[in-house]
SERO-4910 file (N, C-alpha, C, O; in steps of 0.05 Angstrom, whole numbers):
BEGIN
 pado doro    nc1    nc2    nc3   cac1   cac2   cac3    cc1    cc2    cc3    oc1    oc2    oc3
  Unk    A    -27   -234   -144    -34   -262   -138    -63   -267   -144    -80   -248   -143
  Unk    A    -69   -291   -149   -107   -290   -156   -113   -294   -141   -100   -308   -125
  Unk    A   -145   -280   -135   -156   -273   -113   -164   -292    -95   -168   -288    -71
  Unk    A   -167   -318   -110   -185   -333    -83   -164   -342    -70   -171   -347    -46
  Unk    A   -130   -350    -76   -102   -355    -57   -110   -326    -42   -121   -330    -20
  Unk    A   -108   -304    -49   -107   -275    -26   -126   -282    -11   -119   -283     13
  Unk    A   -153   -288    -16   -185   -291      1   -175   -307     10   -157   -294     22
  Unk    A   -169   -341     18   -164   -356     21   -141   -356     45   -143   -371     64
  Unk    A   -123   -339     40   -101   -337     57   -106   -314     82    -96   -315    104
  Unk    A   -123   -294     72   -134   -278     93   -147   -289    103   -140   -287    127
  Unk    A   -161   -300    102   -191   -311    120   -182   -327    139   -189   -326    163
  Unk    A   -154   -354    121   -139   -371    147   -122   -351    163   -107   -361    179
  Unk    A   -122   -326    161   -101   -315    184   -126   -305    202   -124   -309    226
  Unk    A   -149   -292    192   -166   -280    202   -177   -305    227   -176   -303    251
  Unk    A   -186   -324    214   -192   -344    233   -171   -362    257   -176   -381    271
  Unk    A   -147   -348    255   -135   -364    267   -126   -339    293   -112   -340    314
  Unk    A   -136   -324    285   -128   -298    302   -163   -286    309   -167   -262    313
  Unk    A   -179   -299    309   -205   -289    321   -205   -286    341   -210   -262    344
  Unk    A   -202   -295    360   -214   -299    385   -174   -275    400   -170   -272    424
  Unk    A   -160   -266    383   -139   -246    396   -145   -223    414   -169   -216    415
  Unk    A   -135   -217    422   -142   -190    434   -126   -163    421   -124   -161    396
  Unk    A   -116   -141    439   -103   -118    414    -79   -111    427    -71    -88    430
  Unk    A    -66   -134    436    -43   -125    445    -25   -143    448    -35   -162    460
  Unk    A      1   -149    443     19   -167    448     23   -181    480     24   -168    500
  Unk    A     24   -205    480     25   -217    504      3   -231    515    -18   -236    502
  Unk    A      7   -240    542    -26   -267    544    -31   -254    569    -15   -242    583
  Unk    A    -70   -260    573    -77   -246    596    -89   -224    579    -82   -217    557
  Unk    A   -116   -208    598   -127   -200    591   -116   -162    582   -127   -144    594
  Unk    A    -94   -158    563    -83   -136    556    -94   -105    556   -113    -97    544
  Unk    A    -80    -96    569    -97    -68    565    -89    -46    553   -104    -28    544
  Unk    A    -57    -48    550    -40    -27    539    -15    -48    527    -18    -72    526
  Unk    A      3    -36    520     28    -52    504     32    -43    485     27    -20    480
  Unk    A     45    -65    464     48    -57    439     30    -73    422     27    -98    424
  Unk    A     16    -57    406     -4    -69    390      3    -89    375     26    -91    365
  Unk    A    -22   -113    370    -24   -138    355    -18   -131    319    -32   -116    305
  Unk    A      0   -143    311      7   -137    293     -6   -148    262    -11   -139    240
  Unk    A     -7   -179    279    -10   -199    260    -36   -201    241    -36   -223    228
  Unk    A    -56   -186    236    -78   -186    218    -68   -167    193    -72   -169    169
  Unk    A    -53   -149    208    -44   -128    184    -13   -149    163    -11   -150    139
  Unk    A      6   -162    183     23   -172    170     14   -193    148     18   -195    123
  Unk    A      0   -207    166    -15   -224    146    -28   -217    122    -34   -235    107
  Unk    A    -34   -193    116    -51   -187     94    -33   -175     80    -34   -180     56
  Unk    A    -12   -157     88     13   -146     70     24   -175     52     22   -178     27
  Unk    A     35   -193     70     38   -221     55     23   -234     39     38   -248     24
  Unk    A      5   -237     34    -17   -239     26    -15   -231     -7    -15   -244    -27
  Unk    A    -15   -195      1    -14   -174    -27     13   -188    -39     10   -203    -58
  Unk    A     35   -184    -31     57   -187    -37     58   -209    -50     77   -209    -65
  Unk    A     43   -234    -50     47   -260    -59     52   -285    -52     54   -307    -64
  Unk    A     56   -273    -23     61   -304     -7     36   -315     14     35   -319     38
  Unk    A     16   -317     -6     -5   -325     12      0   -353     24    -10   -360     46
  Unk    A     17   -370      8     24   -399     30     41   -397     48     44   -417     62
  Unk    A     56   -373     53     66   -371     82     52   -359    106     60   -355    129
  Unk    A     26   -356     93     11   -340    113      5   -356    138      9   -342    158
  Unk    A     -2   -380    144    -11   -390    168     12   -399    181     12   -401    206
  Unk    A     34   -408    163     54   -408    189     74   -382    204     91   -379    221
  Unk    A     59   -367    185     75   -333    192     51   -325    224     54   -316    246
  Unk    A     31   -334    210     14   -331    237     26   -339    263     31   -327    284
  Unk    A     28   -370    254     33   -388    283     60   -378    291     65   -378    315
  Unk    A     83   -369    271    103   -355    283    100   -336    298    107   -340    321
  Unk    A     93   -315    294     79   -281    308     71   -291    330     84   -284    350
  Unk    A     47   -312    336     29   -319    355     55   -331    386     58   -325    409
  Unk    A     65   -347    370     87   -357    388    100   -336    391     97   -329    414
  Unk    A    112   -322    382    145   -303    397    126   -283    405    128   -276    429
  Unk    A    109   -272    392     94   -244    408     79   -251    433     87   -241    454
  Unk    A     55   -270    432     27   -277    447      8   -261    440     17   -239    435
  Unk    A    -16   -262    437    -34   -252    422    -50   -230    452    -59   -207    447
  Unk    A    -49   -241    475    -73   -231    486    -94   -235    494   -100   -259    491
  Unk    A   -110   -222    503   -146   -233    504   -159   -200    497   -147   -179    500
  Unk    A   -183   -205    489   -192   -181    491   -202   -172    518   -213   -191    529
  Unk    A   -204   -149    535   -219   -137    550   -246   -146    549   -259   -150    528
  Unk    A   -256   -149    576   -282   -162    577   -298   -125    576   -292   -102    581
  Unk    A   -322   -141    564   -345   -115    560   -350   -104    583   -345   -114    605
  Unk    A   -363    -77    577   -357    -61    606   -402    -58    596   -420    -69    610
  Unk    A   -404    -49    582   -429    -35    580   -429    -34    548   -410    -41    534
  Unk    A   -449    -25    540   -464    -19    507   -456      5    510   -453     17    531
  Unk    A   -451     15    484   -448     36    464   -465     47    448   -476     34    431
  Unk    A   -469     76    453   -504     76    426   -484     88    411   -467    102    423
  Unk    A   -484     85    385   -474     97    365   -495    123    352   -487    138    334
  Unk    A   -512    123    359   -532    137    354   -527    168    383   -530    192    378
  Unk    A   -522    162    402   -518    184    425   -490    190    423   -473    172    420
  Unk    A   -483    216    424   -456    225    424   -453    227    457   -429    228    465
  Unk    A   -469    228    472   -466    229    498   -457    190    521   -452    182    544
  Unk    A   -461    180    490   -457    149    507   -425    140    490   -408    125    500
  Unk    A   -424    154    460   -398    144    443   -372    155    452   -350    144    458
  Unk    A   -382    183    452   -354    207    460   -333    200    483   -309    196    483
  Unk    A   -355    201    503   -331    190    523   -320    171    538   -309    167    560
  Unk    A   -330    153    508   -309    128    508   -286    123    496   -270    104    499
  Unk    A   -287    146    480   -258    145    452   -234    153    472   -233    170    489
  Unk    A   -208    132    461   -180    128    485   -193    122    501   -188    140    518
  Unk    A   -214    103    515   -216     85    535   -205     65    531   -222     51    518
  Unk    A   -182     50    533   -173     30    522   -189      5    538   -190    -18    529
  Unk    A   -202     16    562   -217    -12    574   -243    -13    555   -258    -33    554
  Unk    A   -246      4    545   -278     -5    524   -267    -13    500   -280     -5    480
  Unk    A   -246    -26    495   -237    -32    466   -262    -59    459   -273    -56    437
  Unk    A   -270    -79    473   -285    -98    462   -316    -74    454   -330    -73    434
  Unk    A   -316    -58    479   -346    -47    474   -352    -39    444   -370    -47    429
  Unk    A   -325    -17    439   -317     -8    414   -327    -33    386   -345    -27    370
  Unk    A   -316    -54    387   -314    -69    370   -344    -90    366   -351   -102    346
  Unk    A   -358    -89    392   -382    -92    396   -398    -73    377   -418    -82    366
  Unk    A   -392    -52    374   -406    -26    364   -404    -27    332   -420    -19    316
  Unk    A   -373    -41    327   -373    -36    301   -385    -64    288   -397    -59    267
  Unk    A   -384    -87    295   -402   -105    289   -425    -96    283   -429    -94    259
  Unk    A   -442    -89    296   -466    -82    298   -470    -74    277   -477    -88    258
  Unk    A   -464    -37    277   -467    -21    249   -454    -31    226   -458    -22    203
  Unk    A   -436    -51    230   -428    -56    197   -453    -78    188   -462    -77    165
  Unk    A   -461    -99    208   -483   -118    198   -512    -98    198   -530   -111    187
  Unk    A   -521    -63    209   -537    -59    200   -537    -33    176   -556    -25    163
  Unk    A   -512    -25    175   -505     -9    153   -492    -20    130   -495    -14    107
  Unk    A   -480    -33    139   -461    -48    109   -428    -37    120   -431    -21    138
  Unk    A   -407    -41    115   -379    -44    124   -376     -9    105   -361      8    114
  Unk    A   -390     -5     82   -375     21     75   -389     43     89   -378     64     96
  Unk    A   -423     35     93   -433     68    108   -420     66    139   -413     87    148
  Unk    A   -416     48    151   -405     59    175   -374     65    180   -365     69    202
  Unk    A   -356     66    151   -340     76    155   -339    104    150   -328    122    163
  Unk    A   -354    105    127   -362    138    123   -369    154    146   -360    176    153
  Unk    A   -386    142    156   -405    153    182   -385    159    202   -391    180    215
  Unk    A   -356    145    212   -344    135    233   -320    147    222   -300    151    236
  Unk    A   -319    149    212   -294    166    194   -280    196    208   -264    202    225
  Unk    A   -296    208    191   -293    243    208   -299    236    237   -291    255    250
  Unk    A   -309    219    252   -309    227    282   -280    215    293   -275    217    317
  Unk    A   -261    200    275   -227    186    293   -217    207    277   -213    228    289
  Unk    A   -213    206    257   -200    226    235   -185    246    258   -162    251    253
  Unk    A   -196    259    282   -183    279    298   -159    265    316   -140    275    328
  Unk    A   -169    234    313   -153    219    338   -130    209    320   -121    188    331
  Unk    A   -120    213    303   -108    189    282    -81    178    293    -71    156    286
  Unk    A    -67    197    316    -44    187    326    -53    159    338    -33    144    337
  Unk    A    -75    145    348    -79    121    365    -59    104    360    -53     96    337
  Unk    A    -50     97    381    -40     71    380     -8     80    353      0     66    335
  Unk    A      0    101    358     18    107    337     12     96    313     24     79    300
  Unk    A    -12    110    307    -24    101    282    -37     84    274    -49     86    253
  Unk    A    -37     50    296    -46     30    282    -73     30    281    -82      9    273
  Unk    A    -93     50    289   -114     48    287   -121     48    260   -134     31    247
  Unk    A   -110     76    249   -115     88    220   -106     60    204   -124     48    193
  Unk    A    -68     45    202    -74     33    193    -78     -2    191    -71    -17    174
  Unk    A    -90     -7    211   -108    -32    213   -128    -28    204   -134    -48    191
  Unk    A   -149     -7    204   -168     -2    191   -161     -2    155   -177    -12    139
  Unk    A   -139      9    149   -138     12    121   -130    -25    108   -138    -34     87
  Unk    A   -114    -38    125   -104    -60    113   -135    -80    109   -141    -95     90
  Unk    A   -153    -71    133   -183    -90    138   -198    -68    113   -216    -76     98
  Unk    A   -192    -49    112   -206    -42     82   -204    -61     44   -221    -71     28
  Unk    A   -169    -58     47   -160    -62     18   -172    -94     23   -183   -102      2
  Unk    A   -173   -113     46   -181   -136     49   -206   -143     35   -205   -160     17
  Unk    A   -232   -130     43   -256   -124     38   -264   -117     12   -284   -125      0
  Unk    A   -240    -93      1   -248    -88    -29   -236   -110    -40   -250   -116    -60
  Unk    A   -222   -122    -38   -197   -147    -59   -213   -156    -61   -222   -142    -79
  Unk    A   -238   -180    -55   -247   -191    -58   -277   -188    -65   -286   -172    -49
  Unk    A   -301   -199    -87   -323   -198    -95   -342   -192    -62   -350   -171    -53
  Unk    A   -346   -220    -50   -356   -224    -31   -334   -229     -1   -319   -247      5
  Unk    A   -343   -195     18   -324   -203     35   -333   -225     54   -354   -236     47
  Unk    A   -324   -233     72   -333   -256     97   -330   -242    124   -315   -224    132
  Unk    A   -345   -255    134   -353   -241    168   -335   -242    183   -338   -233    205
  Unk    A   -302   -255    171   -286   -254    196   -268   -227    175   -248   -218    186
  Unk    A   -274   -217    152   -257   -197    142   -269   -167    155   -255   -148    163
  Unk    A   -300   -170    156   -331   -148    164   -315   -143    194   -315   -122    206
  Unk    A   -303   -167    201   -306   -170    235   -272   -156    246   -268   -146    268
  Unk    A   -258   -158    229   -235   -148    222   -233   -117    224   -220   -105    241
  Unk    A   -245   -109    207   -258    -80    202   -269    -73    227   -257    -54    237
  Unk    A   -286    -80    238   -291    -68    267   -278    -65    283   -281    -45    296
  Unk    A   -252    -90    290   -231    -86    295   -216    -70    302   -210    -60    323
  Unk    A   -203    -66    268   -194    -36    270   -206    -14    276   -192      0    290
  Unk    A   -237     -2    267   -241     18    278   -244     14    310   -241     36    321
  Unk    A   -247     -3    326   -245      0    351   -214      1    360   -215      7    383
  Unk    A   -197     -1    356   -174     -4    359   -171     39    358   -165     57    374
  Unk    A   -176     38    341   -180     67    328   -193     78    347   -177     90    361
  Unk    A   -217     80    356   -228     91    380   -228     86    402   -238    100    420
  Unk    A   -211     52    405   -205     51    445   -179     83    450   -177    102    465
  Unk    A   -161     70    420   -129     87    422   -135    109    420   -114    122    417
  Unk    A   -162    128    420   -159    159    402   -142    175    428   -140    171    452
  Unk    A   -131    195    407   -115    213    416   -118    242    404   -108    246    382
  Unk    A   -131    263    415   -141    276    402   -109    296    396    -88    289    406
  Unk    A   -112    320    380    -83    326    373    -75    344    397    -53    343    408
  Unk    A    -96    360    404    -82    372    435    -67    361    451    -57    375    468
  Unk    A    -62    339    450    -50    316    475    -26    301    457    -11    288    471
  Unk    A    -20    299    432    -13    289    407     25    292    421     39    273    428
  Unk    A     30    316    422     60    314    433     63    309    462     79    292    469
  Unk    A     51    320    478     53    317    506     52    278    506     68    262    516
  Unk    A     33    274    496     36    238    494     57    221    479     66    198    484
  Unk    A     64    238    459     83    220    448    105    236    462    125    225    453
  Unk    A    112    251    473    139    257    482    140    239    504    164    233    509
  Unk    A    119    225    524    122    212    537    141    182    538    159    172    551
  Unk    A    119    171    508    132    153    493    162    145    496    171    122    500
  Unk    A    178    170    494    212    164    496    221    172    525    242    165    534
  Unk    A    202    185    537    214    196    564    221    217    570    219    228    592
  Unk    A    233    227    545    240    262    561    227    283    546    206    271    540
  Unk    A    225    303    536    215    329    514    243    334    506    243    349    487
  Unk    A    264    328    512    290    339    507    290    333    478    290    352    462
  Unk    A    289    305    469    297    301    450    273    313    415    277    308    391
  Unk    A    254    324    426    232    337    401    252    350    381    272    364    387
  Unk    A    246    347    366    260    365    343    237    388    348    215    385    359
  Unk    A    248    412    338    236    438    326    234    446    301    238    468    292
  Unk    A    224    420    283    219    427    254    196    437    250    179    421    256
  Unk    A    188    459    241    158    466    238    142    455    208    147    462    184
  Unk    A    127    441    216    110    424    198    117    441    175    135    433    160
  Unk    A    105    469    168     98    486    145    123    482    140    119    470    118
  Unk    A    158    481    143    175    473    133    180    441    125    185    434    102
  Unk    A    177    424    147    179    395    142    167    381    122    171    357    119
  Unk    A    147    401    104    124    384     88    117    403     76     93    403     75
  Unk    A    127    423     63    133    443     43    123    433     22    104    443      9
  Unk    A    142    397     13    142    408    -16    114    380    -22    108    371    -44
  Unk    A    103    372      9     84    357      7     47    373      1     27    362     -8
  Unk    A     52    402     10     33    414     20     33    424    -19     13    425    -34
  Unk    A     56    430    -24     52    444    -48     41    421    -73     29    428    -93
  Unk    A     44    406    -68     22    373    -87      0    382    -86     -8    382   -110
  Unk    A    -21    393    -66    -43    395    -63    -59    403    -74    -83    398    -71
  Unk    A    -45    430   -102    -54    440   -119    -59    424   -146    -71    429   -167
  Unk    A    -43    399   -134    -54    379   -160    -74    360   -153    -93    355   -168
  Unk    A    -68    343   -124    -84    327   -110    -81    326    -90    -64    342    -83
  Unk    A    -93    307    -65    -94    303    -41    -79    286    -47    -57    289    -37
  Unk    A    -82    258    -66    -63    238    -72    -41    243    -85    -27    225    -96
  Unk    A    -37    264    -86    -10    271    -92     19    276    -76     42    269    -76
  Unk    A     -6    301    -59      8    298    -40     20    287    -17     41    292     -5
  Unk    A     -8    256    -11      0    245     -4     20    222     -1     30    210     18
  Unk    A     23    219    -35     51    203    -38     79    219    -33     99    207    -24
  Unk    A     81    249    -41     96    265    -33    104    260      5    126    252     12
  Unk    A     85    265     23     91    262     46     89    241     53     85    239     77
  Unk    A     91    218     37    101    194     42    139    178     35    152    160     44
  Unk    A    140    196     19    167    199      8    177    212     35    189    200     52
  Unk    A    170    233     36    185    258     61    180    236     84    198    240    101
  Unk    A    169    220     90    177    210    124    191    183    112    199    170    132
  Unk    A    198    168     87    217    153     82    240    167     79    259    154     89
  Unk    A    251    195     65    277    209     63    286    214     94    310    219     99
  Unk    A    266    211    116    269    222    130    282    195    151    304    190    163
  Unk    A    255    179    148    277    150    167    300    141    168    311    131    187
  Unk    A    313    145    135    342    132    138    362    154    152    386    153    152
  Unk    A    342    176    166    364    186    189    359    168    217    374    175    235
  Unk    A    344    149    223    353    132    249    374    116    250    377     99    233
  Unk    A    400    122    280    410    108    278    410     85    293    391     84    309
  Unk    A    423     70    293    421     41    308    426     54    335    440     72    344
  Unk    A    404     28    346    410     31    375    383     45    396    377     43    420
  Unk    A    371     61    373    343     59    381    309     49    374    298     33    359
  Unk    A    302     61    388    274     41    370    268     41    343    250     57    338
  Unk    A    274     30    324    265     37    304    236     24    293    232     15    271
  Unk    A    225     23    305    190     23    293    176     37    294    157     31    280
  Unk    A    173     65    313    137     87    313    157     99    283    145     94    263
  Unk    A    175    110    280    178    125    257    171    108    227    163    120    207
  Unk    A    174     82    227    170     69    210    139     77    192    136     72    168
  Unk    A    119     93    213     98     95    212     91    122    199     69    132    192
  Unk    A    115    131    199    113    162    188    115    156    142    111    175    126
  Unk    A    120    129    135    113    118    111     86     97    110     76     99     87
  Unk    A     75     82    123     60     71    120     40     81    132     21     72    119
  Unk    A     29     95    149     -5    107    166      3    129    135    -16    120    122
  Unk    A     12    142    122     -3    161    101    -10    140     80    -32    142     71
  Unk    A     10    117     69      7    100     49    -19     85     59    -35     77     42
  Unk    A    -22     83     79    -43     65     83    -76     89     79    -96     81     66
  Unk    A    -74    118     93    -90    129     89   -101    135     57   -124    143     53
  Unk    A    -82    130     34    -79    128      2    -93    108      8   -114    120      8
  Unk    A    -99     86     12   -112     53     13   -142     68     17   -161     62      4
  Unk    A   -141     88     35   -179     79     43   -189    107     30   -213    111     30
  Unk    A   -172    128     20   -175    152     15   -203    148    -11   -222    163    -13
  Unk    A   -199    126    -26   -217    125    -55   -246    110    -47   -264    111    -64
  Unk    A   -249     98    -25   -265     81    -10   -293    110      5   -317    106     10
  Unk    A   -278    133      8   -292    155     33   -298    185      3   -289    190    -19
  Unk    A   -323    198     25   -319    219     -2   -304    235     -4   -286    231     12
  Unk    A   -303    259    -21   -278    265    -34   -272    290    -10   -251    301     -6
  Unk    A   -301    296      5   -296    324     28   -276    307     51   -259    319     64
  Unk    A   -280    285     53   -263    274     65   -231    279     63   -221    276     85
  Unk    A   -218    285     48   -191    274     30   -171    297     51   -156    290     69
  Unk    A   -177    325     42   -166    352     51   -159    344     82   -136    345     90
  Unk    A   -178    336     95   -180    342    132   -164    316    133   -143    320    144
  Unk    A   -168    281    121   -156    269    127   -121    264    119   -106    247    127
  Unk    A   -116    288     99    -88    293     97    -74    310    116    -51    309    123
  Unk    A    -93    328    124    -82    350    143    -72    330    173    -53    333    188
  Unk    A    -94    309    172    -85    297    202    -64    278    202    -48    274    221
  Unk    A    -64    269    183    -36    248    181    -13    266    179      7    257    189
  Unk    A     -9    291    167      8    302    164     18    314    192     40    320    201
  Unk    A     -2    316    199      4    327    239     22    306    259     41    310    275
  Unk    A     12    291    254     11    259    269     43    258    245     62    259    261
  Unk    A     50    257    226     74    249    218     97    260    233    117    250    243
  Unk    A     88    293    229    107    304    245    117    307    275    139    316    285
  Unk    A     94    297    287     98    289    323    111    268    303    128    280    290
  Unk    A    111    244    296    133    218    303    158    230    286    179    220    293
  Unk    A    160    246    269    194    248    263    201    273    279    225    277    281
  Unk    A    184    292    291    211    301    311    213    289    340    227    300    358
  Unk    A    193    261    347    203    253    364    221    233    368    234    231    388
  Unk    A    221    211    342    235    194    338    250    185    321    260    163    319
  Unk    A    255    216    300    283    216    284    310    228    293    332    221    284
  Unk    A    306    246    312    327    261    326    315    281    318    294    286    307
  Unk    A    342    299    331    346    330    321    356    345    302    379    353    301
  Unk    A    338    350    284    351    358    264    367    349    246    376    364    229
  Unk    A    373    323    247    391    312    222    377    313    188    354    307    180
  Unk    A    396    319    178    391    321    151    390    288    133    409    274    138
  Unk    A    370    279    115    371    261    104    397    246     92    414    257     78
  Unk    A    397    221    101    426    210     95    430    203     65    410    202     51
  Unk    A    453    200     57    451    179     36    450    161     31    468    145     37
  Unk    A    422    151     16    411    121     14    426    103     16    446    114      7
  Unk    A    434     78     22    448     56     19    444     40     -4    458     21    -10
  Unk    A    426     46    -15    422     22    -43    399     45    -57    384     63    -48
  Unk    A    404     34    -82    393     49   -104    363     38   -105    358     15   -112
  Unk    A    351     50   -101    311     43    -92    296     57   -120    272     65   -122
  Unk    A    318     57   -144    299     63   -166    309     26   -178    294     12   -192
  Unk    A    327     19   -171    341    -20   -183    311    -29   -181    298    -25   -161
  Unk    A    302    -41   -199    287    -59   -198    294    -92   -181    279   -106   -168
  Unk    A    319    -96   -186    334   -118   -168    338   -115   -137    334   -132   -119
  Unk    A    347    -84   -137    346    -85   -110    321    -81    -93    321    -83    -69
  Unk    A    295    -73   -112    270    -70    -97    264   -108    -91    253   -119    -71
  Unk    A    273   -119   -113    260   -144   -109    270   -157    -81    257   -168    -63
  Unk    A    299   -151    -82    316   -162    -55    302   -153    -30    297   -170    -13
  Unk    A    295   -126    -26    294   -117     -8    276   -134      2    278   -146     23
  Unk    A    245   -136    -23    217   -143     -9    229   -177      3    227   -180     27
  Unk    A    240   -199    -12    250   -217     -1    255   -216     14    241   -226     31
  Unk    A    277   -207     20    294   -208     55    275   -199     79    277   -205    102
  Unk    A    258   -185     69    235   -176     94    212   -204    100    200   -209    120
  Unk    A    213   -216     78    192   -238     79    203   -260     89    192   -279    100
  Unk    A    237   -256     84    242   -286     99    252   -283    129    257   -302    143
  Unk    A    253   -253    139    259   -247    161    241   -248    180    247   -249    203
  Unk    A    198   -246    168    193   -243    178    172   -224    204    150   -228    214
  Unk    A    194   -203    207    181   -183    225    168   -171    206    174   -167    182
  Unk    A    143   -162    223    119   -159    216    123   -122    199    111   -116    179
  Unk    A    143   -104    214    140    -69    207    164    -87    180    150    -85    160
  Unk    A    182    -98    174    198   -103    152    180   -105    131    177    -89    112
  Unk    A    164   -132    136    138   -136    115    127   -108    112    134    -99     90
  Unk    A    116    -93    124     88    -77    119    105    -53    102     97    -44     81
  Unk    A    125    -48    113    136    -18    106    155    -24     68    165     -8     52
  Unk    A    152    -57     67    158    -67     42    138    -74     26    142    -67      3
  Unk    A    125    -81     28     95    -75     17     86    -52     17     72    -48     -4
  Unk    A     87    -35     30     80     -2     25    101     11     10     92     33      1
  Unk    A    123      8      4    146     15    -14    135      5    -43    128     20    -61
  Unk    A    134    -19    -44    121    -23    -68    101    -20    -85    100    -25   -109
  Unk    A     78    -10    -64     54     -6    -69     67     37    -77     66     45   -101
  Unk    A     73     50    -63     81     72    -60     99     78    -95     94     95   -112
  Unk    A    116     59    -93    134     59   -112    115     62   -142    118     81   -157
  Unk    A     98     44   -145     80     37   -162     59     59   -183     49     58   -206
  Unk    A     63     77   -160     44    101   -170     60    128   -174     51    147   -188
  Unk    A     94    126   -156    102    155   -152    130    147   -143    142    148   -121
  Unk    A    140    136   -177    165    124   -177    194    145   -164    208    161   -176
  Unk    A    195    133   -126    218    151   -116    233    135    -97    222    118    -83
  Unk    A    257    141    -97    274    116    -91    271    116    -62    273     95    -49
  Unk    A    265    140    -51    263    143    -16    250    123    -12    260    111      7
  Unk    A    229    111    -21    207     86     -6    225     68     -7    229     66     18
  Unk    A    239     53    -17    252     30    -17    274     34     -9    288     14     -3
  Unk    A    284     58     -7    314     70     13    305     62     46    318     48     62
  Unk    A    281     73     50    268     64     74    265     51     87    265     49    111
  Unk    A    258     31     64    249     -5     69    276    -21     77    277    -41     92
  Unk    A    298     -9     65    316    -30     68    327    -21     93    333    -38    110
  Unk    A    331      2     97    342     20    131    319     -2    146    328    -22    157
  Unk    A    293      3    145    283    -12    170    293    -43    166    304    -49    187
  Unk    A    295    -56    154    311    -83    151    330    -80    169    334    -94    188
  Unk    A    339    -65    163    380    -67    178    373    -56    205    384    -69    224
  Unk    A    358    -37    212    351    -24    240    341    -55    250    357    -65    266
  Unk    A    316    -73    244    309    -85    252    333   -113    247    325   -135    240
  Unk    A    350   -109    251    368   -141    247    383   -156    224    400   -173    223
  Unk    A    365   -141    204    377   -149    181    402   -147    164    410   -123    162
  Unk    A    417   -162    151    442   -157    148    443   -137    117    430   -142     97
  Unk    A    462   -111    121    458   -101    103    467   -101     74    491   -107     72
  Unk    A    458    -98     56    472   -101     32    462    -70     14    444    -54     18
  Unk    A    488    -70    -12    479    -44    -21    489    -54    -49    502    -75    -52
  Unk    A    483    -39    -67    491    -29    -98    500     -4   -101    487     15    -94
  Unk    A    515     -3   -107    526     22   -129    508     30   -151    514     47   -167
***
């Protein structure tokens, strides 16, 4: 789409969602399910439908509620590890957080304080079942799309990294927390990563981005094992937080790449053995995700449906698709469609 409809259409979602807070619902939020709508909006956006963007807003805003943010508690030195540290997973310092990232992005510029801010969440990446990592990456591709970004895209970006450091979760706590998530430990799978991501680990000898499209494939082969009837959205995340980490991977330096694949790959595997089952083996696709027709369908029916993980995980299919032509991404896309409501259709 040309850029100034994308600039243009981000900026009216960005502004119409300023003053949100980071969690679904009204009242001043502290926990929930995270605010969706800056990231949907910008998937839409990429995809081409920047004139549905403000009423996709005002839709989200109505059936979800946006929130308020948490009132400030105290300052943050970004400079003292003794005043930053043990605030990360404070979800009551989420404004402080975002206070912090304002700051350093208007006195560093939006790319050194991601660099800078980078390796210190990088340990936490489960937050918020990922949306830290990718809200941050969608307020990245935002920032690069465009020549000159704007203070509500800069402001966006802080956003997410505060989102990223109210939610951190360091990995010691990574299953004990997400097993909570469903309620029991019963249901963990016992897949051991070094098996689960074999043939993602073995990419690495070619690239980090290799592999990371590889273990992006592996948690789409892997989703169309949910069946109806349970949540189907933290796994959703086991294709888009790596696709999205591909988004900011070319943005950070390259010592970066290694440690930030190792962590998404950790964090993938807490959400599919907590929220794919046990052990099931990958199904057979429902529709052929090499069709060029049926990729087109798929991304449609997600746009006119709507929900926000349909959009993103369809836009990350296509973006995915684009570089590391494999039918699992768009096998994926259309399973979350149908998990999420949508009526299913297939090809031969």
């Amino acid at each position: 789409m040309p850029e100034a409809q994308y600039d243009d259409a981000v900026n009216e979602a960005l502004e119409r969602l300023e003053h949100a807070g980071f969690f679904f619902g009204h009242g001043n939020q502290l926990r929930g399910f995270a605010i969706h709508a800056p990231m949907g909006a910008e998937a839409l956006a990429t995809l081409g439908h920047g004139d549905r963007v403000p009423a996709w807003v005002d839709w989200y805003a109505g059936l979800r509620g946006l929130g308020e943010p948490p009132d400030r508690l105290a300052p943050l030195d970004p400079d003292d590890a003794a005043s930053w540290r043990p605030a990360l997973g404070e979800t009551r310092r989420l404004t402080d957080w975002a206070v912090l990232f304002r700051r350093q992005i208007d006195e560093l510029g939006w790319h050194e304080t991601l660099v800078r801010w980078w390796p210190r969440l990088t340990p936490g990446m489960l937050a918020g079942l990922t949306h830290g990592l990718i809200r941050t990456a969608h307020a990245v591709r935002g920032i690069a799309t465009v020549d000159t970004p704007s203070e509500l895209q800069l402001h966006e970006l802080a956003n997410g990294l505060a989102f990223w450091a109210g939610m951190y979760q360091p990995p010691s706590s990574a299953m004990a927390r997400g097993a909570k998530v469903v309620g029991t430990v019963k249901t963990l799978g016992r897949r051991p990563a070094s098996k689960l991501f074999a043939a993602a680990d073995a990419k690495l000898g070619t690239s980090v981005d290799a592999a990371l499209a590889e273990l992006t494939a592996i948690g789409a082969g892997h989703y169309v094992t949910m069946q109806p009837g349970g949540n189907p959205v933290p796994a959703v995340h086991t294709v888009t937080a790596p696709a999205a980490l591909r988004m900011v991977l070319p943005h950070l330096p390259a010592e970066f790449a290694r440690p930030s694949y190792e962590a998404v790959r950790d964090v993938s595997g807490t959400l599919l053995n907590i929220f794919t089952g046990r052990g099931r083996r990958p199904a057979e696709p429902a529709v052929d995700g090499d069709d060029p027709d049926v990729q087109r369908q798929i991304i449609e029916r997600a746009v006119e449906m709507r929900d926000e993980h349909a959009i993103k995980i369809s836009e990350a299919a296509r973006r995915e698709y684009a570089v590391n032509p494999d039918p699992r991404y768009f096998a994926a896309a259309h399973h979350a469609y149908v998990l999420l409501g949508g009526r299913p259709f297939g090809v031969s």
